[in-house]
C-alpha positions as CSV (number, residue, x, y, z in Angstrom):
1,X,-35.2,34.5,-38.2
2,X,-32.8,32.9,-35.5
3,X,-31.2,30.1,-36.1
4,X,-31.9,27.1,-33.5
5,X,-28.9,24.9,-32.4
6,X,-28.6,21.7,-32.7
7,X,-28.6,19.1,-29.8
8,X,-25.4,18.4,-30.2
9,X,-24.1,22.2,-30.1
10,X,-26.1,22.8,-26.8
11,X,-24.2,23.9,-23.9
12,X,-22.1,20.9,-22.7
13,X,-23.3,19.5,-19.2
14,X,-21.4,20.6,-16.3
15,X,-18.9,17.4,-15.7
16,X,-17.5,17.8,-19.7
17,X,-17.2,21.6,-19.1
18,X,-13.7,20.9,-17.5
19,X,-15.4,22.5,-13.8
20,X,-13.4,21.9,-10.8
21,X,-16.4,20.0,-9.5
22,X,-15.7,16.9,-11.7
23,X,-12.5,16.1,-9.3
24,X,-13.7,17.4,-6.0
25,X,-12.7,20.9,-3.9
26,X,-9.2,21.9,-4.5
27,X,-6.4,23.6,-2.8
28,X,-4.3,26.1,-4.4
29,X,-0.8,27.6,-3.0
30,X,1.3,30.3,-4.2
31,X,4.5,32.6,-4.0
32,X,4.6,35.2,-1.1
33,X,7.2,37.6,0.1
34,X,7.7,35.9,3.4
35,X,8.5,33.0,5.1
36,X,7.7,30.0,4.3
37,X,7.4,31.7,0.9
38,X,3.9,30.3,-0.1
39,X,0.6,31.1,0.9
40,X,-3.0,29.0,0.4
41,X,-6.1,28.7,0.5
42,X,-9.2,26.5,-1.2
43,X,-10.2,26.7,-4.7
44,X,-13.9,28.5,-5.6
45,X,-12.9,28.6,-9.5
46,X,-9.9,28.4,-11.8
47,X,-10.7,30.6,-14.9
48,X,-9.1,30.4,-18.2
49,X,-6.1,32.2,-17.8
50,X,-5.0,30.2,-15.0
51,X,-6.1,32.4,-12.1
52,X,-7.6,30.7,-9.2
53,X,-10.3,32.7,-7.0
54,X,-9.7,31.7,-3.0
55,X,-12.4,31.7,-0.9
56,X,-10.1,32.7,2.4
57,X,-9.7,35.5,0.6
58,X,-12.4,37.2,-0.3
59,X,-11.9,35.3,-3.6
60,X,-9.2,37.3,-4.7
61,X,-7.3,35.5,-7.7
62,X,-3.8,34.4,-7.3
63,X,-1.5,32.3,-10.2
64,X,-1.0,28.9,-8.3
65,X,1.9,27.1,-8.8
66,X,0.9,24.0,-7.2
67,X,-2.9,22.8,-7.0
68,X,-4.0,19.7,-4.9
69,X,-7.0,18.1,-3.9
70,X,-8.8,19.8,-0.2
71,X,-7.7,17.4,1.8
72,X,-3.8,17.3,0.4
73,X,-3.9,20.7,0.7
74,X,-5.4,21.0,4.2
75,X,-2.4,18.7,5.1
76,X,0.5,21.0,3.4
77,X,-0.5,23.9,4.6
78,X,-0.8,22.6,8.8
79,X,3.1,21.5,7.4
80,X,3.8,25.0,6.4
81,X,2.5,26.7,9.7
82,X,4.5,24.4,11.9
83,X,7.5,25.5,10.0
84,X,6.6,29.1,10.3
85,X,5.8,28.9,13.9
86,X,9.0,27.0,14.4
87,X,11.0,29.9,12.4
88,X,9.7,32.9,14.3
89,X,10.5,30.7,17.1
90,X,14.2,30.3,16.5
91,X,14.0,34.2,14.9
92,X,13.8,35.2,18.5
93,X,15.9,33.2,20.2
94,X,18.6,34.5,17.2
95,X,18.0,37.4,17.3
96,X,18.2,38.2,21.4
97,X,21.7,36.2,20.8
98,X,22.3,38.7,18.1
99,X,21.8,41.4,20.2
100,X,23.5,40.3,23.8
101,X,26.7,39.8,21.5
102,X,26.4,43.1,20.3
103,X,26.1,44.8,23.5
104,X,29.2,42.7,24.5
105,X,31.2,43.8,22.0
106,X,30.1,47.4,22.0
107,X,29.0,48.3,25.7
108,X,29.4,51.8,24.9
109,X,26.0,51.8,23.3
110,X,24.5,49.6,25.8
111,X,23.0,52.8,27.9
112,X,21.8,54.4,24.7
113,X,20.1,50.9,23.4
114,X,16.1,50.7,23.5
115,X,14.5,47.6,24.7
């Protein structure tokens, strides 16, 4: 015989299940290997052990360190590609510096250097 549960063991409804959808779409970011450090993208789900599935990718799960509503998030991350446009910017202009001081100092290997 199986055991019925009572109403008040039911399944809870989906705003007390602690769902994402109770405070709107969210944007996650997290630690990457390159500049500027952090990448992003917008929250499908956040399961138990922290792990947030991101819908620009695939909804492959990342561990976010910093989580903020879609519209916060939107605005970060148009912050963090104007700082990575303006550092592979400057990268360039270093780094042709970088290397008309070298062939400067070293014009022996000005004939052998590849362009």
């Amino acid at each position: 015989m199986t055991k019925r549960k009572a109403p008040e063991e039911a399944a809870a409804p989906p705003n007390q299940t602690g769902a994402k959808d109770t405070i709107g779409p969210l944007f996650a970011f997290w630690p990457y290997d390159q500049y500027p450090y952090f990448c992003c993208g917008e929250v499908t789900r956040i399961r138990d052990d922290g792990l947030a599935a991101i819908k620009e990718f695939g909804n492959a799960l990342f561990k976010p360190v910093l989580i903020l509503p879609l519209s916060a998030g939107r605005q970060l991350k148009e912050k963090l590609q104007f700082l990575e446009l303006t550092y592979r910017e400057e990268t360039v202009c270093l780094r042709k510096t970088a290397d008309e001081r070298l062939l400067n100092h070293v014009p022996e290997l000005a004939a052998t250097r590849k362009r």
